[in-house]
C-alpha positions in Angstrom: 101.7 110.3 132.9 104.0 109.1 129.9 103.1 105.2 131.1 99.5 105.9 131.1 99.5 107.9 127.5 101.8 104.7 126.0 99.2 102.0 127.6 96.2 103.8 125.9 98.6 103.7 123.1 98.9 100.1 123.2 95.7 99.1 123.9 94.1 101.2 121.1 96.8 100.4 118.5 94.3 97.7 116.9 91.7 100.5 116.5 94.2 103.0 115.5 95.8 100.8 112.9 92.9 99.5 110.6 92.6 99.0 107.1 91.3 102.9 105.6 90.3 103.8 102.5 91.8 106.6 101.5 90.6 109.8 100.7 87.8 109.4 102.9 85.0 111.6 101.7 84.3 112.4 98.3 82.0 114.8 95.9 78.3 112.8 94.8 78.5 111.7 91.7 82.4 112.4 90.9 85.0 109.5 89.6 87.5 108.4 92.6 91.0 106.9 92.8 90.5 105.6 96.5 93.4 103.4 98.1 92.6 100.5 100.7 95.4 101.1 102.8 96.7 98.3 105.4 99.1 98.8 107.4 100.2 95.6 108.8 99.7 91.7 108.5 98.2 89.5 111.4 99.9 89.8 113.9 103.6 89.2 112.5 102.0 87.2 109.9 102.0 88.4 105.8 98.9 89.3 104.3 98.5 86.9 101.1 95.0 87.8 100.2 92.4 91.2 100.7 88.8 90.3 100.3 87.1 93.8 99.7 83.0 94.0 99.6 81.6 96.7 97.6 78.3 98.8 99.0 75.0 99.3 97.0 75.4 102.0 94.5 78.6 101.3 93.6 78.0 99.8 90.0 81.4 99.2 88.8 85.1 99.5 89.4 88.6 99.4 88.1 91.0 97.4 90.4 95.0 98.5 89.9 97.2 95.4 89.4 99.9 95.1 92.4 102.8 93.3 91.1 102.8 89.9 91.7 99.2 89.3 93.0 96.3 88.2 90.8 92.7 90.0 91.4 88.9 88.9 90.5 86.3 90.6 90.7 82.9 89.4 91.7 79.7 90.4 90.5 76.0 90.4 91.0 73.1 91.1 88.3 71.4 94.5 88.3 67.6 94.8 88.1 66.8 96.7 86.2 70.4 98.1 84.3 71.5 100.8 84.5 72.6 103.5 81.5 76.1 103.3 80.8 76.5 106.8 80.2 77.8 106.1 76.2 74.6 104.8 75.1 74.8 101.1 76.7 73.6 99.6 79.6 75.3 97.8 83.2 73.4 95.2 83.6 75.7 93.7 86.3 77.0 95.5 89.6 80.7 94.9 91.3 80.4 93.0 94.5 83.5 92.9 95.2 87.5 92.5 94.6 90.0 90.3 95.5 93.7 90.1 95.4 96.0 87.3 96.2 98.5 85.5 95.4 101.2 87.7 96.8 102.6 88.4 100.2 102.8 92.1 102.2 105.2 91.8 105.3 103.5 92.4 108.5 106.7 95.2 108.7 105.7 96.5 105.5 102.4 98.9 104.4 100.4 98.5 101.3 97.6 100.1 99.3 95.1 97.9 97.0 93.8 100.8 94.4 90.6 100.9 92.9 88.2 104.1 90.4 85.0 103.9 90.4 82.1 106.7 90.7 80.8 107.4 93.7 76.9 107.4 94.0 75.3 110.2 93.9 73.9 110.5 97.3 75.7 113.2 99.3 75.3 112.9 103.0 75.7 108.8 103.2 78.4 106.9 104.2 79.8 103.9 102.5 81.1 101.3 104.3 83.8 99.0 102.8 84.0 95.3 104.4 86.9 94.3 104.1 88.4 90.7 105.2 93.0 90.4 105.3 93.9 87.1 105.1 98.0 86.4 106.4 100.1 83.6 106.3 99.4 80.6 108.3 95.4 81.0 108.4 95.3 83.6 110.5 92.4 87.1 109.4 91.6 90.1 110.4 88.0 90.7 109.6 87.5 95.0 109.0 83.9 94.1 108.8 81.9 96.3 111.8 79.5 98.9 110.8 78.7 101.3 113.2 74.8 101.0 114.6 72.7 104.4 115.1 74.0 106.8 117.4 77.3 105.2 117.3 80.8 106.1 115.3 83.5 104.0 113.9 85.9 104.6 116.6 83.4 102.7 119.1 84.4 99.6 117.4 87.6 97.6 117.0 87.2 96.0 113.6 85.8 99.0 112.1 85.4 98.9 108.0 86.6 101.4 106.0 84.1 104.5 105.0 83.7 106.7 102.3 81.8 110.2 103.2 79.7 111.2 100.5 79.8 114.8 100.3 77.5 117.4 98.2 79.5 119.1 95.1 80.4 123.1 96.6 78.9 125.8 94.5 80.2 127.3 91.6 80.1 130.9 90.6 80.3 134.4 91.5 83.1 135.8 93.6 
């Protein structure tokens, strides 16, 4: 029994062991400190460089510098803009964030931190792709989105989610 549990082990560690985003459900509307959390290289290969692709409705984002990597963001135009919230407007959207430039040991785990607000529309979930590129050419594309009917854990490449959840009620005892 203990050889059959540490072969399912095995053979469901690259499942098991993809990149998150951590917490993984938030409040509609609310501002989030999310972490992209990967936990090894490729292989025994360094990641050098995380590729992460933002969904629809996420309009923009503030990446946290990781010491010795450089990050860009890329963006996309919105039509129409959006309010700003302090009497502007967004007239462009994030599309996504890279970093690179530095080098995470496949023994080693990092997070890749990022705030932004989450769309206000509870009962979705957000998928994140997200592409790890290691030393020596070698990737590990976190790009699967699950079809109708079927979860994330059906699929070994699985990107990470965000649940949107509805705010809880306030008031009376």
């Amino acid at each position: 029994m203990k050889r059959l549990f540490l072969a399912a082990t095995l053979f469901s560690a690259p499942a098991a062991a993809h990149v998150t985003l951590d917490p993984p459900q938030a409040v509609a509307g609310s501002y989030l400190r999310a972490a992209f959390r990967v936990p090894h290289g490729c292989g025994a290969a360094a990641t050098e460089r995380l590729v992460v692709q933002f969904p629809e409705g996420i309009v923009m984002a503030r990446p946290m510098p990781v010491a010795g990597w450089r990050i860009s963001i890329a963006r996309a135009p919105l039509d129409p803009p959006v309010d700003n919230g302090h009497g502007g407007l967004i007239r462009e959207r994030i599309t996504g964030i890279t970093w690179e430039g530095g080098s995470l040991p496949d023994e080693y785990y990092g997070e890749f931190v990022v705030m932004f607000q989450v769309p206000n529309r509870a009962g979705e979930t957000l998928h994140w792709p997200v592409t790890q590129h290691c030393a020596g050419g070698a990737t590990a594309a976190w790009v699967e989105i699950p079809q109708a009917g079927r979860r994330v854990t059906d699929y070994r490449y699985p990107a990470p989610t965000l649940r949107v959840v509805a705010p809880r009620p306030v008031g009376g005892n």
